[in-house]
Legacy VTK file of the C-alpha trace (Angstrom):
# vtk DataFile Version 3.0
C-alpha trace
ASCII
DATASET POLYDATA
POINTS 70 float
120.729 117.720 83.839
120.175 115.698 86.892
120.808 112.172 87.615
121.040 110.194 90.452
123.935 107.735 91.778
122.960 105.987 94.809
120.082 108.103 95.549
122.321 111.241 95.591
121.374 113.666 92.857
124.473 115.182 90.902
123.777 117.924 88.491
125.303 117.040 85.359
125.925 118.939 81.992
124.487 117.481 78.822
126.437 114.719 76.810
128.412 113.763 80.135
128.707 110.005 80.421
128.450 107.286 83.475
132.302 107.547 84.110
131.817 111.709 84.656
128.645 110.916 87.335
130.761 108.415 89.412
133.578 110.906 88.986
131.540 113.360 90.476
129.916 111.353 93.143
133.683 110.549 94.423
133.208 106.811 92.876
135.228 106.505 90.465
138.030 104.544 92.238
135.257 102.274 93.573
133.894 101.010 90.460
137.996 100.930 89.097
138.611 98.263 91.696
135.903 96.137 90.592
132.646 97.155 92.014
129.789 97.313 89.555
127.353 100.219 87.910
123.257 98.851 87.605
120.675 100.997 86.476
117.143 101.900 88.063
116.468 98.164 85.925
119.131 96.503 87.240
121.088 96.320 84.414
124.845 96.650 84.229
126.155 99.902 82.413
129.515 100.720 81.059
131.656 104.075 82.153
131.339 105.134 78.740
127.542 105.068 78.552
125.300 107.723 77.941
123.204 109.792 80.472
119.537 110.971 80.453
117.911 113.154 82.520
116.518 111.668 86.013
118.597 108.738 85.104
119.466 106.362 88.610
122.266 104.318 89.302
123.564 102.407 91.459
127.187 100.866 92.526
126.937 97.324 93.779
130.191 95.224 95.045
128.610 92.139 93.771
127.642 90.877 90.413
124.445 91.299 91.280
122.348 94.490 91.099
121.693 96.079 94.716
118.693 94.052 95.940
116.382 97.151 96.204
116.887 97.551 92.578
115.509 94.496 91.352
LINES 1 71
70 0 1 2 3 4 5 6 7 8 9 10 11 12 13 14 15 16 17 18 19 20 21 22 23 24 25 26 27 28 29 30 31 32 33 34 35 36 37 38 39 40 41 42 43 44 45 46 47 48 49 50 51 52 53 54 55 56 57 58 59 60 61 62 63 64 65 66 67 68 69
């Protein structure tokens, strides 16, 4: 499946989680040193959440979603 992290798409197999996209996107240490994970909605996600198909997000370093997200 596809998703998208920061705009970049990352082909993903089924049942992966949001901790295997940022993983994959080279992210992963990012988000461990306290940057956030927002959805196209701007809501905040967990590493262990689940993935759909065409699903966007994005890494903010604020508590805030990314303003374009919004």
């Amino acid at each position: 499946m596809k998703v998208f992290v920061n705009n970049r798409p990352l082909d993903l197999l089924p049942g992966m989680t949001v901790r295997h996209a940022l993983v994959t996107a080279g992210l992963f240490r990012t988000v461990s040193s306290g940057e956030k994970v927002f959805d196209e909605w701007g809501n905040e996600v967990g590493l262990d959440g689940g993935l759909s198909e065409g699903e966007k997000l994005y890494v903010s370093d604020s508590a805030d979603p990314p303003s374009h997200v919004r």
